[in-house]
C-alpha atoms as a printed R data frame, in Angstrom:
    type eleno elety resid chain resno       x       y       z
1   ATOM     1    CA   UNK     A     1  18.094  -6.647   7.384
2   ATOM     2    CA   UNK     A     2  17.411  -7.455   3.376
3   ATOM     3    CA   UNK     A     3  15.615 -11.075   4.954
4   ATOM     4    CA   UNK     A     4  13.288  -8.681   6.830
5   ATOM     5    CA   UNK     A     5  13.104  -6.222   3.616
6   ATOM     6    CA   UNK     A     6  11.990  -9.018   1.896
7   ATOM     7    CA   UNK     A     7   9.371 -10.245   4.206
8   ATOM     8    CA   UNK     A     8   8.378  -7.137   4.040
9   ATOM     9    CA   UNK     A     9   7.907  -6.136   0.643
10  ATOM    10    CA   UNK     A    10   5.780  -9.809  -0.047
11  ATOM    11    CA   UNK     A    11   3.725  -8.837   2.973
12  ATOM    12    CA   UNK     A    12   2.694  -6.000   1.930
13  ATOM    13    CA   UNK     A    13   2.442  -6.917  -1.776
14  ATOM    14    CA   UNK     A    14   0.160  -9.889  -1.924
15  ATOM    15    CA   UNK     A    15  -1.921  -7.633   0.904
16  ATOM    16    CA   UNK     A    16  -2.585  -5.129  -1.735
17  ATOM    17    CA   UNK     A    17  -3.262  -7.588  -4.567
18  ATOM    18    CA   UNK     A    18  -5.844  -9.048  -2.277
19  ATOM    19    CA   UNK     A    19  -7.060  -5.900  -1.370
20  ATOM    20    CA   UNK     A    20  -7.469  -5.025  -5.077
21  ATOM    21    CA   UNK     A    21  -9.067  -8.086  -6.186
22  ATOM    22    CA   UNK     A    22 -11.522  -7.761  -3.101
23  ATOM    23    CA   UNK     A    23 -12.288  -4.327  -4.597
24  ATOM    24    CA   UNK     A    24 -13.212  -5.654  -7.736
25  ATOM    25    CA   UNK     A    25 -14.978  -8.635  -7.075
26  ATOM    26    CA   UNK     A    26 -17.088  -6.813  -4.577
27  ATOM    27    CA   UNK     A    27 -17.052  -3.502  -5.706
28  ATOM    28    CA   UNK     A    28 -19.823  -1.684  -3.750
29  ATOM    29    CA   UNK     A    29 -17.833  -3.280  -0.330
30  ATOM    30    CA   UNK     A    30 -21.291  -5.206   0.651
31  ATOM    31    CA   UNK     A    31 -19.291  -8.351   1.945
32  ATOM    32    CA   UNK     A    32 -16.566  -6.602   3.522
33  ATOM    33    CA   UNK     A    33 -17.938  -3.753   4.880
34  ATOM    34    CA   UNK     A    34 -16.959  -1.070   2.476
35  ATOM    35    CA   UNK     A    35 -20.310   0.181   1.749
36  ATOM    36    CA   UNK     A    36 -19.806   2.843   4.428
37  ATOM    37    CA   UNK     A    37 -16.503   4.222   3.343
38  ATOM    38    CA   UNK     A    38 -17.766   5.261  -0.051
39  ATOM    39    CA   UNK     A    39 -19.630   7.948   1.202
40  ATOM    40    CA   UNK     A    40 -16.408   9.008   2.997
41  ATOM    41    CA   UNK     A    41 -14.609   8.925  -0.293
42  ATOM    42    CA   UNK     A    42 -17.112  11.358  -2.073
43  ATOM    43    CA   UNK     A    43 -17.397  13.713   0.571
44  ATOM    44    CA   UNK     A    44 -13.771  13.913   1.049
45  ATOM    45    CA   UNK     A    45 -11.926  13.239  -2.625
46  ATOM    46    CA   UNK     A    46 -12.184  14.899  -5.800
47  ATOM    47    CA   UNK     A    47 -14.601  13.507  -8.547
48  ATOM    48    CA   UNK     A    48 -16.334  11.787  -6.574
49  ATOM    49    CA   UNK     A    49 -19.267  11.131  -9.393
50  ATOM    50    CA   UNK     A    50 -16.243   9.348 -11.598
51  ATOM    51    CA   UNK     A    51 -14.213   7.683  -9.526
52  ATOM    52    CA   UNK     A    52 -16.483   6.653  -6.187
53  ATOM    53    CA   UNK     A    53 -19.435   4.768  -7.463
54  ATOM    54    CA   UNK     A    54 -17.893   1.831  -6.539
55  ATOM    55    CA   UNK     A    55 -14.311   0.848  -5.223
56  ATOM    56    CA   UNK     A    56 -13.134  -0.510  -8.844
57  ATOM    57    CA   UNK     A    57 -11.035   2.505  -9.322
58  ATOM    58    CA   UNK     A    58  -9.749   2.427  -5.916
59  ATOM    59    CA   UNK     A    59  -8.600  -1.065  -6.535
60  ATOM    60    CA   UNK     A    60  -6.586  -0.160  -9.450
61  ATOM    61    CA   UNK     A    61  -5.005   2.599  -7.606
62  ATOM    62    CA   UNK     A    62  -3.965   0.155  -4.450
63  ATOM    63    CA   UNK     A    63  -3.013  -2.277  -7.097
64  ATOM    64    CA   UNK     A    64  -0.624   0.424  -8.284
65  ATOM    65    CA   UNK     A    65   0.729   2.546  -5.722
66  ATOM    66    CA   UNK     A    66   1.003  -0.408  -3.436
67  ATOM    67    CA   UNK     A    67   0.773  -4.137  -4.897
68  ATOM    68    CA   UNK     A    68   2.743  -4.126  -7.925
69  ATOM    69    CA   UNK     A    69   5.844  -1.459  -6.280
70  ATOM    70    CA   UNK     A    70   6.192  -3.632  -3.595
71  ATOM    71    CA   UNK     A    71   6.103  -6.978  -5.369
72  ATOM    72    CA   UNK     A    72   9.083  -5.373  -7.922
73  ATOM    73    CA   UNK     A    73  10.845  -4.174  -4.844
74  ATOM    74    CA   UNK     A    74  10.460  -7.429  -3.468
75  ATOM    75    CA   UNK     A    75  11.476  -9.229  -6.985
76  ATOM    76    CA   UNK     A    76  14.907  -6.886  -6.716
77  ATOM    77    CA   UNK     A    77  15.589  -7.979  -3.418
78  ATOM    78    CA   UNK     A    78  15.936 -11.609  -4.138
79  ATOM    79    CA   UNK     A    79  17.766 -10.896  -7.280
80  ATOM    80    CA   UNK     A    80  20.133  -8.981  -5.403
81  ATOM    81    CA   UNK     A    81  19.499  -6.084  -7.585
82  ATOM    82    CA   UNK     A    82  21.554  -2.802  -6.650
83  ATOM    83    CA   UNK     A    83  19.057  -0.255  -6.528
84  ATOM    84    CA   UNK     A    84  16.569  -2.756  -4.339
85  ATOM    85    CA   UNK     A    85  16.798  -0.832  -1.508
86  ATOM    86    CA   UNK     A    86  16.382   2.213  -2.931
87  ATOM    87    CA   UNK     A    87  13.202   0.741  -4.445
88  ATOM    88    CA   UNK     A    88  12.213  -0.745  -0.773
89  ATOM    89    CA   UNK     A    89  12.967   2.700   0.749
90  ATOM    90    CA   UNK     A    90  10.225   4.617  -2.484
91  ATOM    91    CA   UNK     A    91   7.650   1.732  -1.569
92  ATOM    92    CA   UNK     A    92   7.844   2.464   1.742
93  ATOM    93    CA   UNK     A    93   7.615   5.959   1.669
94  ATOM    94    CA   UNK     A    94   4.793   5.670  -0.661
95  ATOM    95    CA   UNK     A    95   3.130   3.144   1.510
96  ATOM    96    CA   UNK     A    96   3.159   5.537   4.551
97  ATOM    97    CA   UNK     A    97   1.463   8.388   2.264
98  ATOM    98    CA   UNK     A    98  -1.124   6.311   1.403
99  ATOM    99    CA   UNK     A    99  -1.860   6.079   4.780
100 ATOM   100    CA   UNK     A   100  -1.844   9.332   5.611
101 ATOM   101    CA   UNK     A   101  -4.190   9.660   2.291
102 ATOM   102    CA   UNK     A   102  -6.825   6.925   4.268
103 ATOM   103    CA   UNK     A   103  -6.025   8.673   7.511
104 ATOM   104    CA   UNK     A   104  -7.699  12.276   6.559
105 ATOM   105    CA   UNK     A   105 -10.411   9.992   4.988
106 ATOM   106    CA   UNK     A   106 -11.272   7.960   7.737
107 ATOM   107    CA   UNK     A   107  -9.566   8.749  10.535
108 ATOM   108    CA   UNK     A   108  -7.492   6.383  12.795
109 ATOM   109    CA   UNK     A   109  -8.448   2.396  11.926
110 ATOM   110    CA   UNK     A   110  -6.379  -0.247  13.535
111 ATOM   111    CA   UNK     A   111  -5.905  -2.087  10.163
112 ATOM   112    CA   UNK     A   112  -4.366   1.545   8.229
113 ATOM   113    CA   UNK     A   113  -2.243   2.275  11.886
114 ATOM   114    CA   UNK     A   114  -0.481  -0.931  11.081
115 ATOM   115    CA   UNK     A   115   0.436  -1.133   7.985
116 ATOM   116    CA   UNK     A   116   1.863   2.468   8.202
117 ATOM   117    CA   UNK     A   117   3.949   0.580  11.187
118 ATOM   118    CA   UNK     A   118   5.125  -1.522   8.521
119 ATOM   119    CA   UNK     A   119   5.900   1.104   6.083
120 ATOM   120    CA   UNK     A   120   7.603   3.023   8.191
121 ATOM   121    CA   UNK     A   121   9.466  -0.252   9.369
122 ATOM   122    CA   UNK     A   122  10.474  -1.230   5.701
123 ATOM   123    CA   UNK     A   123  11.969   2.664   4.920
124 ATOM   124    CA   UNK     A   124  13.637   2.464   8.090
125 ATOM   125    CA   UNK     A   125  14.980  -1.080   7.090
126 ATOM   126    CA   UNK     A   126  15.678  -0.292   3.928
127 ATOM   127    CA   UNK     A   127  17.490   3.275   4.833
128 ATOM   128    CA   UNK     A   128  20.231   1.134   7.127
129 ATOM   129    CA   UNK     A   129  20.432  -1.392   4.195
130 ATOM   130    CA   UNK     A   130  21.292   2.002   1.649
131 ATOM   131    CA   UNK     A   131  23.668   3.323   4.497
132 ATOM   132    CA   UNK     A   132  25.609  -0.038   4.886
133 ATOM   133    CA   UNK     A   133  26.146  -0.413   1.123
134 ATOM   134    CA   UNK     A   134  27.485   3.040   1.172
């Protein structure tokens, strides 16, 4: 179960470090067809004048909710930490809310339905990992 946690957790990581770094080397989403969604983002979040001109802030908020949580969870999963699942189970969690976050945005896209597939896999995963140790 930890092998899949751990597949998991890098997955998901360097997914959201790319997705940052896409955000801020293209920040109005011209090349990979963002531009769209920002409109989405004004209408539906709040302060949309400071944080949706471009997706620069967005990135930093991917890079933390998502990227760098799951790369530590992922970091105390090979060291064999004891509070790595616990950790897995947060990022998960977390991971899933963020999709519920882009779901009320945007509605159903293939590319949010899976990776909330995967977060609920890796809380689920990491839930019979906590039970086990117990």
């Amino acid at each position: 179960m930890k092998t899949l946690l751990k597949i998991l957790t890098l997955f998901i990581s360097v997914g959201a470090i790319a997705g940052a770094v896409m955000m801020w080397t293209d920040p109005i989403g011209a090349g990979w067809g963002g531009a769209p969604t920002l409109d989405l983002l004004r209408a539906k979040m709040p302060w949309p004048d400071l944080l949706f001109k471009d997706f620069i802030p967005s990135g930093f908020a991917l890079l933390a909710v998502n990227g760098l949580p799951q790369l530590l969870a992922a970091l105390m999963l090979f060291k064999k930490h004891t509070w790595a699942c616990q950790v897995t189970l947060a990022c998960g969690i977390l991971l899933m809310l963020w999709i519920v976050l882009e779901w009320w945005i945007w509605g159903f896209v293939a590319l949010s339905n899976i990776f909330f597939v995967l977060g609920l896999t890796e809380a689920a995963a990491a839930f019979i990992c906590i039970r086990k140790e117990c």
